[in-house]
Backbone bond lengths (Angstrom), bond angles and torsions (degrees), N, CA, C in turn:
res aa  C-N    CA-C-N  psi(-1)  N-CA   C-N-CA  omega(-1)  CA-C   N-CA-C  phi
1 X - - - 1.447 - - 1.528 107.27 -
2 X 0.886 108.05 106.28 2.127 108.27 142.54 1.559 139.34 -176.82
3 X 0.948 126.43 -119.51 1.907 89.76 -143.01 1.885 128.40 -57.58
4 X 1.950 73.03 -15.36 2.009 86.49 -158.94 0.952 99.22 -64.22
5 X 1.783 113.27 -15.13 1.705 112.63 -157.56 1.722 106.02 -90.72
6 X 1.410 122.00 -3.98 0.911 105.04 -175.89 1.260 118.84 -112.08
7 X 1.352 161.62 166.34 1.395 150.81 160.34 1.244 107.25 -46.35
8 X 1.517 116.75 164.76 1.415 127.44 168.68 1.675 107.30 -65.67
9 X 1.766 107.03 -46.13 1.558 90.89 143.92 1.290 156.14 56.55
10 X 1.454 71.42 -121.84 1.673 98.83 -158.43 1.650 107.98 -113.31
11 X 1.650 112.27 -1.70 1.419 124.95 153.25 1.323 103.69 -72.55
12 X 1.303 135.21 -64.38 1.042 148.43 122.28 1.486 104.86 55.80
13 X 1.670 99.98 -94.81 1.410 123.98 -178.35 1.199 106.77 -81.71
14 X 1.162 151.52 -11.95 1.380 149.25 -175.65 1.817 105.86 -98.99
15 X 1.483 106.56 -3.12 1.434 114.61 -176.38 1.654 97.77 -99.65
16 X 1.391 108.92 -33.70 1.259 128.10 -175.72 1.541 99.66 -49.03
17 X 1.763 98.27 -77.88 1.229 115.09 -177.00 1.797 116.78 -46.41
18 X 1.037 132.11 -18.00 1.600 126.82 166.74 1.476 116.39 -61.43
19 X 1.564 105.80 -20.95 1.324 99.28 -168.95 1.791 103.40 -83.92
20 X 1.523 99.00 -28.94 2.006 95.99 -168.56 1.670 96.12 -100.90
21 X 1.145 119.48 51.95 1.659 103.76 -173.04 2.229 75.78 -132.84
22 X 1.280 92.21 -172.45 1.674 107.58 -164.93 1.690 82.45 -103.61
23 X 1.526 110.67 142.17 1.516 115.99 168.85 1.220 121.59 -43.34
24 X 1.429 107.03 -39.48 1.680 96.68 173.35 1.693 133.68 -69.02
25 X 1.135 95.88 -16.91 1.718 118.39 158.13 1.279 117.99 -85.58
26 X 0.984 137.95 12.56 1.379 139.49 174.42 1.868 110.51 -76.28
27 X 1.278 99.97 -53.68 1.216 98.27 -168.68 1.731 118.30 -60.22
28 X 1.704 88.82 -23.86 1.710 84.03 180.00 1.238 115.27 -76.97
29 X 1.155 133.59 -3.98 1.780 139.54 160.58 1.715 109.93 -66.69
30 X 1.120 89.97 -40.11 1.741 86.76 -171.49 1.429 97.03 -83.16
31 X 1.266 132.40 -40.41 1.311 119.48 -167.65 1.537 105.88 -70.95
32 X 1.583 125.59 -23.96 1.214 134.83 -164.64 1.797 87.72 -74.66
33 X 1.318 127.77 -56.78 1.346 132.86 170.71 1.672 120.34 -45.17
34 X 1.131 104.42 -48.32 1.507 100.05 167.31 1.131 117.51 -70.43
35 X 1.238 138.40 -25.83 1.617 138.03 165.30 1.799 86.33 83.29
36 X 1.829 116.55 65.92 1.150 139.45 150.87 1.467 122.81 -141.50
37 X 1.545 122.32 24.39 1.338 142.01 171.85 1.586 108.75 -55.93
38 X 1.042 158.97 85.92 0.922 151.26 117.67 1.690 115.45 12.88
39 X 1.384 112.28 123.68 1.444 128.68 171.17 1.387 112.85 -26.76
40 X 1.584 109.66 -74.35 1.261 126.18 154.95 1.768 131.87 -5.50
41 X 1.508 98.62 -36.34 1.302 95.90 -176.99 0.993 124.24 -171.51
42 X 1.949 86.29 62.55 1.344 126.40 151.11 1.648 128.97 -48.52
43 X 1.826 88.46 -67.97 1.321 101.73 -170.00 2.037 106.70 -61.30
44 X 1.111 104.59 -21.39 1.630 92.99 173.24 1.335 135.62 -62.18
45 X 1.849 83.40 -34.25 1.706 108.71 -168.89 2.151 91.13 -74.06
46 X 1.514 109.93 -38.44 1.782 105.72 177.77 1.576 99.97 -66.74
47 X 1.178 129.14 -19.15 1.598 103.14 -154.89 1.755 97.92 -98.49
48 X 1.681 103.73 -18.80 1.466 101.10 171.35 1.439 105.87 -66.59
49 X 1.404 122.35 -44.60 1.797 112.97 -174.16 1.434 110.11 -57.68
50 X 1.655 113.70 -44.63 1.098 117.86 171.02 1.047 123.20 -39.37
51 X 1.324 133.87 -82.60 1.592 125.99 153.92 1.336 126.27 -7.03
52 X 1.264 120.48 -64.72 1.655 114.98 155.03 1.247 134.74 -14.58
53 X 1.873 87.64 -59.04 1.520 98.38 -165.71 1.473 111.80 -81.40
54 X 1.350 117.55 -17.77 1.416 120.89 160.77 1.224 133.93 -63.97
55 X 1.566 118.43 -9.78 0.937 119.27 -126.38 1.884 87.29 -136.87
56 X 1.528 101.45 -34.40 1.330 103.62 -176.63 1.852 116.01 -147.24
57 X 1.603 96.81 -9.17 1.376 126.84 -175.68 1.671 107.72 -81.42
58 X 1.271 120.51 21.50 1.770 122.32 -167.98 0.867 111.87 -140.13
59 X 1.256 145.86 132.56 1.697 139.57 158.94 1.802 111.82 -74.58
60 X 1.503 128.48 -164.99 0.795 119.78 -157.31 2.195 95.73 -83.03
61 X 1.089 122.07 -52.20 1.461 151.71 -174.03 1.700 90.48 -47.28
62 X 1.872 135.15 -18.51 1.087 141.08 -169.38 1.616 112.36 77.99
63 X 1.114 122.32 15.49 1.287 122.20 -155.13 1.826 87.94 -100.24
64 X 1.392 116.47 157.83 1.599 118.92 -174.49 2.106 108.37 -80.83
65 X 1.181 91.14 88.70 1.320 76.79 164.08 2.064 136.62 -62.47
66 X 1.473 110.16 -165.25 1.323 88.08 -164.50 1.637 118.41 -58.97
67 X 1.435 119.75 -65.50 1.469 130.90 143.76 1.559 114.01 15.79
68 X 1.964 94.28 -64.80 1.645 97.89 169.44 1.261 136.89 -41.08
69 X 1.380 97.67 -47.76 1.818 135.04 -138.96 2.279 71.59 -79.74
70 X 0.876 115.69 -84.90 1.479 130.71 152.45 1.319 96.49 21.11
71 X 1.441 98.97 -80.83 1.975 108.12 -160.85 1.397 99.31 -74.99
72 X 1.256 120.50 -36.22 1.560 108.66 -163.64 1.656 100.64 -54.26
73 X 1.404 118.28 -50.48 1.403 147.18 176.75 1.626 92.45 -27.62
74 X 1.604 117.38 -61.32 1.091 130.39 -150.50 1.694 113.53 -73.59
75 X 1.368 100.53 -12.98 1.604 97.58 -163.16 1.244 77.52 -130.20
76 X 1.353 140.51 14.87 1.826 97.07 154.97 1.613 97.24 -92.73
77 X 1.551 97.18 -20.23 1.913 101.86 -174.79 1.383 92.21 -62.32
78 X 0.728 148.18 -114.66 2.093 162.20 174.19 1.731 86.74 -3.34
79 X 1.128 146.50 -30.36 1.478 134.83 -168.18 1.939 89.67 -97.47
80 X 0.922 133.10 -29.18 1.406 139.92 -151.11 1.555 102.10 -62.08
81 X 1.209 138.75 -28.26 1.424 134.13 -165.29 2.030 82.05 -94.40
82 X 1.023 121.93 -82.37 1.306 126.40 -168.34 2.024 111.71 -29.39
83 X 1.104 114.28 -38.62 1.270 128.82 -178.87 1.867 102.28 -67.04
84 X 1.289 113.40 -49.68 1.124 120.99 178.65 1.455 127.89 -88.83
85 X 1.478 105.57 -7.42 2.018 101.87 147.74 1.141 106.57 -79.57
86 X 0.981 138.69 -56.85 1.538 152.58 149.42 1.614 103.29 12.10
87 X 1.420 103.94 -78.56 1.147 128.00 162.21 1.748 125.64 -32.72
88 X 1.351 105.10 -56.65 1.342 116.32 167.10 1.470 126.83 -73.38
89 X 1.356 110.06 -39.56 1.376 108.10 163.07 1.502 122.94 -44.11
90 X 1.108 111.29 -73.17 1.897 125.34 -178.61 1.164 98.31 -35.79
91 X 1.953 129.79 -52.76 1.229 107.18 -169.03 1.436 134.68 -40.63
């Protein structure tokens, strides 16, 4: 995975997100953008969108507004390699 693979987008929002995350999380946005994320730390790079999406990704009813619709997009893409060793392993 990286940048070509993602929309302008969804770099976009993941450029966004460097700015409201803690410095020590920073780097895993950029590395997630460079498409040099390590397996390992995936699920950090989903639980930061996650947060997002909780956070600004919901209308009042909990339902994903557009913003949402966005992130959900975003973390199966950024979750998509991990799901599919996953995948390969079990076989």
């Amino acid at each position: 995975m990286n940048e070509k693979y993602f929309t302008e987008r969804q770099i976009e929002i993941l450029k966004n997100l460097e700015k409201k995350v803690e410095p020590k999380d920073m780097y895993l946005l950029t590395k997630t953008i460079e498409g040099s994320l390590p397996k390992s730390d995936i699920e950090a790079v989903c639980q930061i969108i996650n947060n997002e999406y909780l956070m600004r990704g919901i209308n009042d009813s909990f339902n994903p507004n557009d913003y949402g619709k966005e992130l959900e997009i975003l973390i199966d893409f950024v979750n998509r390699p991990r799901i599919l060793w996953r995948s390969i392993a079990i076989s």
